[in-house]
C-alpha positions, 0 to 999 in steps of 0.5 A: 571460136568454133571450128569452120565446119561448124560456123558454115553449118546450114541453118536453113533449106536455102543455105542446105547443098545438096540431097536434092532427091529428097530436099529438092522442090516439092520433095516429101521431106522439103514440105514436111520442114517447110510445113512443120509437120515432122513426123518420126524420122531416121536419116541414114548416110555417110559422114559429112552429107548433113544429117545433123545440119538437117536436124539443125534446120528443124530445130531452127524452123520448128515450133516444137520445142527440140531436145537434142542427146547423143546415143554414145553419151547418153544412158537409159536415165537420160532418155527418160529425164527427156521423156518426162519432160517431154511428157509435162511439155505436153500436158501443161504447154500443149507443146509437142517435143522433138527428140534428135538423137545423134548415132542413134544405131549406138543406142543398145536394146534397152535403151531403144526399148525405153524410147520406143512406147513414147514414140509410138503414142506420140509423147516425143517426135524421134529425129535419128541420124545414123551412119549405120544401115538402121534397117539392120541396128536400130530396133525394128520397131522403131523403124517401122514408125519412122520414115527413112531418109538416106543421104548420099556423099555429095557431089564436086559441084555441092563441095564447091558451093560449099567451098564458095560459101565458106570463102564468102560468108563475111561473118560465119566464113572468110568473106572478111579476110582476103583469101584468093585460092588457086584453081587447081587448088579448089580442085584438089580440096574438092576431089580429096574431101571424096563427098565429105563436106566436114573433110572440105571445110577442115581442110580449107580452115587448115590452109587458110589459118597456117597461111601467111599473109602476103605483102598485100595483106592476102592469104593466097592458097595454091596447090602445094597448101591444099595437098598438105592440108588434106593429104589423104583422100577420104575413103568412106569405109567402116571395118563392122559397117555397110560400107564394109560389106557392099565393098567386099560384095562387089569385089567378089561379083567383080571377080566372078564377073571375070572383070579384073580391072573392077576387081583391082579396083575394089580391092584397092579401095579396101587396102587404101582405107586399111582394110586386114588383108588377111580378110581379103585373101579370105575371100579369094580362098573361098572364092578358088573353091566356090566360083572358079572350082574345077575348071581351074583347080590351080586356083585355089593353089595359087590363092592359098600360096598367095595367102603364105606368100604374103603372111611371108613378105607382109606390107607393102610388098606383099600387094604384089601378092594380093595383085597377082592371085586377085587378077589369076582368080578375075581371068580364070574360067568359072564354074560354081558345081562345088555347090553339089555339095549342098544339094547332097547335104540337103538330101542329107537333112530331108531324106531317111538316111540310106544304109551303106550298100554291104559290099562298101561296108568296113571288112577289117572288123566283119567280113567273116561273120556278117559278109561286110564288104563282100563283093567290093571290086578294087577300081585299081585291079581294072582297066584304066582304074576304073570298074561299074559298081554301085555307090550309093544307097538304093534309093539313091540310085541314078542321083546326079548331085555333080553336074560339070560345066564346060568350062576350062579343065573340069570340061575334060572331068566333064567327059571322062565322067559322061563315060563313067556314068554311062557304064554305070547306068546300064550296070544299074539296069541289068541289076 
C-alpha cells in the first residue's frame, strides 16, 4: 500500500488546502485550472505545501495529455524522447502536451537548453515545481515564458484540515479504522510538522499504524505517541538555498538592528536546523568590523575570541560562545565608517594615481641622491605625538574618506580628529 501522504494527495481543487492567495475564488491559477488553459508555469515553495499535488490536479482535469519526468533522473535523451512525442501528439492527434518536470532547478543548462525552443514555440506547455528560488536556477529564458507561482508553508488551521481529512477518508485515510487522537496530540503533530503537510501525514501514519488497538478495538493516539512520532520540529532550511541566505540575512539585520532577542532567535534557527557554526561566527567577524567598527573596537575581539573559544570547547557547549558574542555584537554601539574604506578604493579605480608627497617617500635607499624623504617630521619629536603635515597626494588635498560617527568610543577619536584635521587644514592654507 502506498504511503498515506500519497493516498491523501489532493486530486481535485476542492480537496487542495491551503494557498488560498493564488487558489482561492477568482484567483489567476484557480481559472486557469478550472478553465484548462494552462499556459507555462513554475511553482516555487518549501517542501510539502503542494507543488506536485497541484501538477497532479491538472493532470487529472485536463484534457491534454500529461508527461510527467523528474529533473534528477532524467537526462537530455529523455527530454527529447518527450518532445518528439509530443511533437507526433500534436500533428497527428491535434492533442497539445503537458510537460511536468519535478525539481526543475536540478536540470543543468543543456538540458534546460534542449527544452527551452519547444516551450517557446509551443510544442510542450512546462509545468516546473521547485523548492528552489527559479529566478536564480532555472534558465532565464524559461522564466520569462513562465508564470511564477510561489507556495507558502501552510498554516496550523490547513494542517489540521489535513490531519481531519486523513482521519475520515474511508478509503484513501483511516475513516474505517476507529482512530480517537488526543487533542493535545492533534496540536503537537500540527505545530511539530512547522507548515509541512507530508511531515503531518507521515507522522500520523507512523502513529496510527504502531499503535495497538484497545480492547474496544480502538487505536487511541495520545501525546506521548504524537512526540515520538514526530520528535524533531521541521525546520525548513537548505545549506546552498534561499532559506539559507534570507536566514542569515535576517540574522545580521537583527544584529545591526541592535535587537537581540530577534538575533538569538535566527541564529537559533540555523543551529537548530545544523547549520556549520563555524559560518556563523563568519559573519559576526565580518559584522565586528563592518557595522559595529570603532565605536566599540572590543568588538571584533570579542567575536574573533569567541570564534577560538569555540573551535576550543565545539558542540554543544561551545553555544555559549555563539550566545555571548551574538548578544555583545546586538547590544553594541553601530557604526558603518569602515566602509571609508571603499570610497578610497573608488578614488583608487577612477582617479589618476597621485605621486607619494617627496617628503614620505622611502630615505633608506635615496635620500642622498634624490632628497627622498626629505623634510618628513617624525609625529613622536612633538607635542602629544602629533605634527601638521601633508598626507596625501595634492590632489587629494582636503579629502575626507573617515567621517566618525558619535557613537560609542569612535565619538572620542571623533573629536580628537576634529582638532587633528582643523591644525592641518590652516597648515594646508598657508602653504
Amino acid at each position: 500500500m502506498a504511503p498515506l501522504a500519497d493516498r491523501m494527495r489532493p486530486q481535485t481543487l476542492d480537496e487542495f488546502v491551503g494557498q488560498d492567495h493564488i487558489l482561492g475564488e477568482g484567483k489567476l491559477l484557480r481559472r486557469a485550472i478550472e478553465a484548462d488553459r494552462i499556459r507555462s508555469l513554475i511553482f516555487y515553495g518549501p517542501p510539502g505545501t503542494g507543488k506536485t499535488t497541484l501538477a497532479r490536479i491538472i493532470a487529472n482535469t485536463t484534457s491534454a495529455h500529461f508527461t510527467a519526468i523528474n529533473a534528477v533522473l532524467a537526462g537530455v535523451k529523455e527530454i527529447r524522447e518527450a518532445i518528439e512525442a509530443a511533437k507526433d501528439r500534436l500533428k497527428f492527434q491535434r492533442k497539445r502536451t503537458i510537460l511536468f518536470v519535478d525539481e526543475v532547478h536540478r536540470f543543468n543548462k543543456s538540458q534546460q537548453d534542449a527544452l527551452l525552443p519547444h516551450v517557446e514555440n509551443g510544442t510542450v506547455v512546462l509545468i516546473g515545481a521547485t523548492t528552489e528560488n527559479p529566478y536564480f536556477e532555472v534558465n532565464k529564458a524559461l522564466v520569462s515564458r513562465s508564470r511564477i507561482f510561489e507556495l507558502q508553508p501552510l498554516q496550523n488551521k490547513d494542517l489540521h484540515r489535513v490531519l481531519v481529512q486523513a482521519l475520515a477518508h474511508p478509503e484513501r485515510g483511516y475513516g474505517l479504522k476507529k482512530v480517537q487522537i488526543d487533542k493535545e496530540a492533534a496540536h503537537h503533530l500540527v505545530d511539530t510538522a512547522n507548515g509541512d503537510a507530508r511531515s503531518l501525514l507521515n507522522a500520523l501514519e507512523l502513529a496510527v499504524e504502531t499503535t495497538p488497538s484497545d480492547a474496544q478495538d480502538i487505536i487511541r493516539v495520545n501525546r506521548l505517541v504524537a512526540e515520538e512520532s514526530i520528535q524533531k520540529r521541521a525546520v525548513l532550511y537548505d545549506k546552498e538555498g534561499d532559506v539559507h541566505y534570507d536566514i542569515a540575512s535576517a540574522f545580521i539585520k537583527s544584529l545591526r538592528g541592535s535587537d537581540p532577542d530577534a538575533a538569538l532567535y535566527w541564529m537559533a534557527r540555523m543551529v537548530y536546523a545544523g547549520e556549520d557554526p563555524r559560518f556563523i561566527f563568519r559573519r559576526m567577524l565580518i559584522f565586528a568590523a563592518e557595522d559595529v567598527g570603532l565605536a566599540d573596537p572590543n568588538a571584533l575581539r570579542m567575536a574573533v575570541t569567541a570564534a577560538q573559544a569555540f573551535d576550543y570547547v565545539g558542540m554543544p557547549e561551545g553555544r555559549f560562545h555563539l550566545a555571548e558574542c551574538c548578544l555583545y555584537l546586538a547590544t553594541a554601539p553601530k557604526s558603518n565608517t569602515t566602509m571609508a574604506f571603499f570610497e578610497a578604493l573608488t578614488t583608487v579605480e577612477h582617479e589618476r594615481s597621485g605621486d607619494v608627497p617627496n617628503h614620505l617617500k622611502d630615505a633608506n635607499r635615496d635620500a642622498q641622491g634624490l632628497g627622498h624623504g626629505k623634510g618628513y617630521l617624525y609625529p613622536h619629536a612633538f607635542r602629544d605625538h602629533f605634527v601638521p603635515q601633508q598626507y596625501l597626494p595634492d590632489q587629494l588635498q582636503g579629502t575626507y574618506y573617515y567621517k566618525p560617527s558619535d557613537q560609542g568610543y569612535e565619538k572620542r577619536i571623533g573629536e580628537r580628529l576634529a582638532t587633528w584635521r582643523s591644525v592641518n587644514e590652516i597648515l594646508s592654507h598657508k602653504t
